[in-house]
C-alpha positions in Angstrom: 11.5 21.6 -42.4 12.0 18.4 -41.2 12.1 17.1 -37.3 14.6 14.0 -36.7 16.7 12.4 -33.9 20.5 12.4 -34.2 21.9 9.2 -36.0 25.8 9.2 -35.7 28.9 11.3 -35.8 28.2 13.0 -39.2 25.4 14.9 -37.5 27.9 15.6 -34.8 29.7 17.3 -37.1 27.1 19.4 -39.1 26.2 20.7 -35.8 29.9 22.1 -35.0 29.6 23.6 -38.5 26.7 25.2 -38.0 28.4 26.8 -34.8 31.3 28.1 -36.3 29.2 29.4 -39.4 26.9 31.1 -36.9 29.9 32.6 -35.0 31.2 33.8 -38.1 27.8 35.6 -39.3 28.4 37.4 -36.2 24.9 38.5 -36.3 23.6 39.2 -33.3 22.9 35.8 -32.0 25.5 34.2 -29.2 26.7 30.6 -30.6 28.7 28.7 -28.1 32.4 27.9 -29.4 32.2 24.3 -31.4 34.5 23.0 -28.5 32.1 23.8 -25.5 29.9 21.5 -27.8 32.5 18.7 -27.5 33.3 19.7 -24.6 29.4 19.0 -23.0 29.0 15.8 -25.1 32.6 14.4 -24.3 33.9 15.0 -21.1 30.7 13.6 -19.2 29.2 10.9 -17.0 25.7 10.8 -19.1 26.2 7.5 -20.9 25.9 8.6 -25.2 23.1 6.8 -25.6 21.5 8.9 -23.0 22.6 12.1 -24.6 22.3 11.3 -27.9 18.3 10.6 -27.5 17.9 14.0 -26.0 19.5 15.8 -29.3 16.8 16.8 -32.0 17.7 18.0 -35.3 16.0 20.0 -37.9 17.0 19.5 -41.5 15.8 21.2 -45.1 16.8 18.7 -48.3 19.1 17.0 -45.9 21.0 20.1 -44.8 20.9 20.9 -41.1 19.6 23.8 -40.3 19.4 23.9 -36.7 19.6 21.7 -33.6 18.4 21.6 -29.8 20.5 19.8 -26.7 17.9 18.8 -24.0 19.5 18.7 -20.5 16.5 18.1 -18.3 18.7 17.3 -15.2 20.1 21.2 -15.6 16.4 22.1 -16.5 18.4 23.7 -19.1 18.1 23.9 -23.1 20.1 24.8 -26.0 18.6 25.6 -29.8 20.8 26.9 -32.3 19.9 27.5 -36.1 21.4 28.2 -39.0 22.3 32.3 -39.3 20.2 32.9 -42.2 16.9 31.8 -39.9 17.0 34.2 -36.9 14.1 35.5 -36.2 12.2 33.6 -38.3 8.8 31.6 -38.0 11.5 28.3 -38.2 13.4 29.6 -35.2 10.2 30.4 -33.5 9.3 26.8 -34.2 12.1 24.8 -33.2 12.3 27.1 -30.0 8.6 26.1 -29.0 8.8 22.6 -30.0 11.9 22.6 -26.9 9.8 24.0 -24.5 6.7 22.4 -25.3 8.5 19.2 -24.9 10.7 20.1 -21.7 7.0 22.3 -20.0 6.7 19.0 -17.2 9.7 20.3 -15.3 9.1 22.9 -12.9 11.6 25.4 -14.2 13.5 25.8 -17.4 17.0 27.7 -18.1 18.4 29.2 -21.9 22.1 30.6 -20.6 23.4 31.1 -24.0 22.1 34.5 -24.7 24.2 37.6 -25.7 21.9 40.7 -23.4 22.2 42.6 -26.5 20.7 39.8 -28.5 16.8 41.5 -28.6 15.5 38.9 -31.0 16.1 35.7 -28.6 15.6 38.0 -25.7 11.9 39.0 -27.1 10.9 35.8 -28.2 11.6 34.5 -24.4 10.0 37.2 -22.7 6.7 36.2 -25.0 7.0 32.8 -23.9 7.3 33.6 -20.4 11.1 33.7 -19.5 12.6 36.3 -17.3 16.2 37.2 -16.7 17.0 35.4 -13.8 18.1 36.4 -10.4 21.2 34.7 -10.5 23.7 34.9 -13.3 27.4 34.3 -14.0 29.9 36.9 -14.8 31.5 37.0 -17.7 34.7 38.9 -18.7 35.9 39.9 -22.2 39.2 41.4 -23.1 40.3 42.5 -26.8 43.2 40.6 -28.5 44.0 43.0 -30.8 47.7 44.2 -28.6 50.4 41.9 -27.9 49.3 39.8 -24.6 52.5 39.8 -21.7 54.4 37.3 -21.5 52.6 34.8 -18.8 54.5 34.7 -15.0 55.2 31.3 -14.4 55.8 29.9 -10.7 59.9 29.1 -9.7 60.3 25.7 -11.5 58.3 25.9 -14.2 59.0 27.1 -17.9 56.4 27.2 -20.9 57.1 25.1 -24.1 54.6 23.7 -26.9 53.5 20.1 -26.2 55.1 17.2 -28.2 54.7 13.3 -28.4 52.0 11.9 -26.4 52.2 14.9 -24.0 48.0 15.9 -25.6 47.1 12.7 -24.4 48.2 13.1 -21.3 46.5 16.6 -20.9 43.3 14.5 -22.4 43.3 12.3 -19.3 43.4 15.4 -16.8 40.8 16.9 -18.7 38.4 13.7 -18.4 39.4 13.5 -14.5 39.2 17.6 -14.0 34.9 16.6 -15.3 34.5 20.2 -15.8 31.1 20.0 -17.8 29.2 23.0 -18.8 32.3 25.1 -16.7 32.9 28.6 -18.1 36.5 27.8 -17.6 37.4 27.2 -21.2 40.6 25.5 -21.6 41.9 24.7 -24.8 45.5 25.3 -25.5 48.5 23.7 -27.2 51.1 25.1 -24.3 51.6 23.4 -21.2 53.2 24.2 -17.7 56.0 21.7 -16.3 57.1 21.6 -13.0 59.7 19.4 -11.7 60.3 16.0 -13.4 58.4 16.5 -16.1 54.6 16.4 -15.1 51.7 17.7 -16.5 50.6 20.8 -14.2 48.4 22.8 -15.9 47.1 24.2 -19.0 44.8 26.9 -20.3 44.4 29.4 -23.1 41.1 31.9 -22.2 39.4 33.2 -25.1 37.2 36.2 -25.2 33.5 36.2 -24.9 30.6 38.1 -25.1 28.3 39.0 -21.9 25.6 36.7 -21.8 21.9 36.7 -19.7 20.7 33.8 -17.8 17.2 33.4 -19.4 14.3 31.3 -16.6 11.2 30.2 -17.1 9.0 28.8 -13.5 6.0 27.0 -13.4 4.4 29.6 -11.2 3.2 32.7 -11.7 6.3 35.0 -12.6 7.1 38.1 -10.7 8.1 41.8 -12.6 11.7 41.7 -11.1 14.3 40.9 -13.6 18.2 40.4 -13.3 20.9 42.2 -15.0 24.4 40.9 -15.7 27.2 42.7 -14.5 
């Protein structure tokens, strides 16, 4: 297992692969949706030089097999790894090598963590993490019945987008700089009011509950935090 930095787009893209492979396995371990990835990386103020040094990628015979996002000024980290190596000493090693290299701050934060998920939850509460206090709710809803139809204000009407109307919805994304929000819009239908603008436009997908893992440099109390 090889350590490396990220060199260009077509690591970009093996680490949205491995994302949607990992949510596929469905194995226990939360992987974030291979938009939130674009999403953090994207729509954000953190020049890509900047972020792109903070990315550290872990490769066997050239294939990626898992990947950490630094975000020091969130005193946050993600790690993700192939499916196939949960659990495992590698996992255990690419997790360490984050927090070893991220230990100056004064606290640290995982947020991507399913609170059923006992193998990331166990290996964090070795290395000294505790649920935190606070914590964000997080609602789910099956998709498996037709959804009602949605109730749009007086003036508006619901249509797939067409033309150079995506672009548009772009550029009120990039404005909206919703970074790291658990306000996932991503949707192909848009609302129109009067004369035509662009008004709004989301599509919520369902979600597991996740735990708000923290880590302080000072001696941690026995409380812990549950999510609701």
């Amino acid at each position: 297992m090889k350590l490396r930095s990220y060199a260009g787009m077509q690591d970009f893209y093996a680490m949205l692969d491995l994302l949607s492979a990992g949510s596929r396995a469905n194995n226990g371990t939360h992987y974030v949706h291979r938009g939130d990835l674009q999403w953090w990386l994207f729509y954000t103020d953190t020049p890509p030089a900047l972020w792109q040094s903070r990315i550290r990628l872990w490769t066997e015979s050239d294939r990626l097999i898992g990947w950490a996002l630094l975000s020091p000024e969130e005193d946050a980290f993600d790690v993700y790894t192939v499916p196939a190596l949960r659990g495992s000493s590698q996992e255990d090693e690419m997790l360490s090598a984050v927090v070893t290299e991220m230990s100056a701050l004064d606290e640290l934060n995982n947020i991507w963590v399913a609170e059923d998920d006992e193998v990331r939850i166990q290996w964090f509460n070795k290395h000294g993490f505790k649920v935190a206090d606070e914590h964000m709710p997080h609602f789910t809803r099956f998709l498996s019945d037709p959804l009602p139809a949605p109730q749009l204000p007086a003036g508006f009407s619901l249509r797939a987008s067409r033309g150079n109307e995506m672009r548009r919805m772009r550029v009120c994304g990039r404005l909206s700089r919703m970074r790291r929000s658990n306000r996932r819009c991503r949707s192909k239908n848009i609302g129109f009011g009067h004369g035509g603008s662009c008004n709004l436009r989301c599509m919520c997908r369902n979600t597991k509950y996740l735990s708000w893992l923290h880590r302080e440099k000072s001696p941690l109390s026995a409380s812990s935090g549950r999510m609701n």
